[in-house]
C-alpha angles and dihedrals in degrees: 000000000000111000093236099050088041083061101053082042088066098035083045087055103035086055090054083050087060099067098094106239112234125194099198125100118264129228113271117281090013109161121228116328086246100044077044097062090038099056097033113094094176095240094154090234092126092035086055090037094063114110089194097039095233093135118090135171105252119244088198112164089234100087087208083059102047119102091024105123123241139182121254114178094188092115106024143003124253112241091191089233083163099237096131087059096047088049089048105098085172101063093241092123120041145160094212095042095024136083119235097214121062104157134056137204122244139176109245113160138016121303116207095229084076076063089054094253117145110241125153099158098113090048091048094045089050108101098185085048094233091144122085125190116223124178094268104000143044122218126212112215094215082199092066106029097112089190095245094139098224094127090054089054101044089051122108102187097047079237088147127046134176125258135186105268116240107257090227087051102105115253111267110249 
C-alpha cells in the first residue's frame, strides 16, 4: 500500500474511533449514533415532547455522552406515535434517516416458565408478536422485536429486559 494512502487510511480510522460509544437506547427514529451526536444539540425538545415520558437526558459517565436523550421503558412502553420526531428541529431524530426500533428485548433473568409455570403475559403484551411461548421456555424473535418495551412491563419476573439494538441487526418490520 502506498505510504501516503496507508496514512489517510489511519486518520480516516482513528476519526471513526472519536465518536463516544453509548450503550443506551436512543431515542426512535434516531439516526446513526454519529450523525446523531453531531445534529443533536440537547436541547430537550424531543425529552418535553414525549406523551408516555419514555425520553430521558442521559447521566452517562462519559461527559461527551451526558444530556443526549435516550430512551428508558421501566415505567411505560413507546407507541412510536412519532412526537419526538415532530418536536427534532435538528434532524437527529427522522422518520425518513432514522430506525424505528432502538431497543431490543432480551432475555435477562429467569423466567418461570424454566420452573414449568404457565405464563404467557409478555407474548400477549407483545404487539409486534415477537414473543413466542414454548413449554419451558419463550423465545424473542430479535427480527420482529420493534423496541416498544410492552413485554418488560407485563413481566412479572423482570425476566426480559431491553437492551440497545445492534446497529447491524435489520430493522423490525
Amino acid at each position: 500500500m502506498h505510504p501516503r494512502r496507508a496514512l489517510f487510511k489511519k486518520i480516516k480510522d482513528s476519526a471513526a474511533q472519536l465518536v463516544p460509544q453509548t450503550r443506551a437506547i436512543r431515542p426512535p427514529w434516531a439516526v446513526s449514533e454519529g450523525h446523531f451526536q453531531k445534529r443533536c444539540t440537547r436541547c430537550g425538545d424531543c425529552v418535553t415532547g414525549c406523551p408516555r415520558k419514555i425520553l430521558h437526558y442521559s447521566t452517562e459517565q462519559d461527559l461527551a455522552l451526558r444530556f443526549y436523550p435516550v430512551m428508558l421503558l421501566e415505567n411505560n412502553g413507546c407507541d412510536f406515535c412519532s412526537a419526538c420526531v415532530t418536536r427534532c428541529q435538528t434532524g437527529a431524530l427522522s422518520l425518513t434517516e432514522g430506525r424505528k426500533a432502538q431497543a431490543l428485548a432480551v432475555l435477562s433473568g429467569m423466567c418461570v416458565k424454566q420452573y414449568g409455570q404457565y405464563c404467557t403475559n409478555c407474548a400477549d403484551a407483545c404487539p409486534a408478536n415477537a414473543i413466542s411461548s414454548a413449554p419451558g421456555s419463550i423465545q424473542i424473535d430479535a427480527a420482529r422485536c420493534d423496541g416498544c418495551g410492552e413485554c418488560t412491563l407485563a413481566c412479572g419476573e423482570r425476566a426480559i429486559a431491553m437492551e440497545k439494538r445492534p446497529a447491524d441487526l435489520p430493522p423490525s418490520p
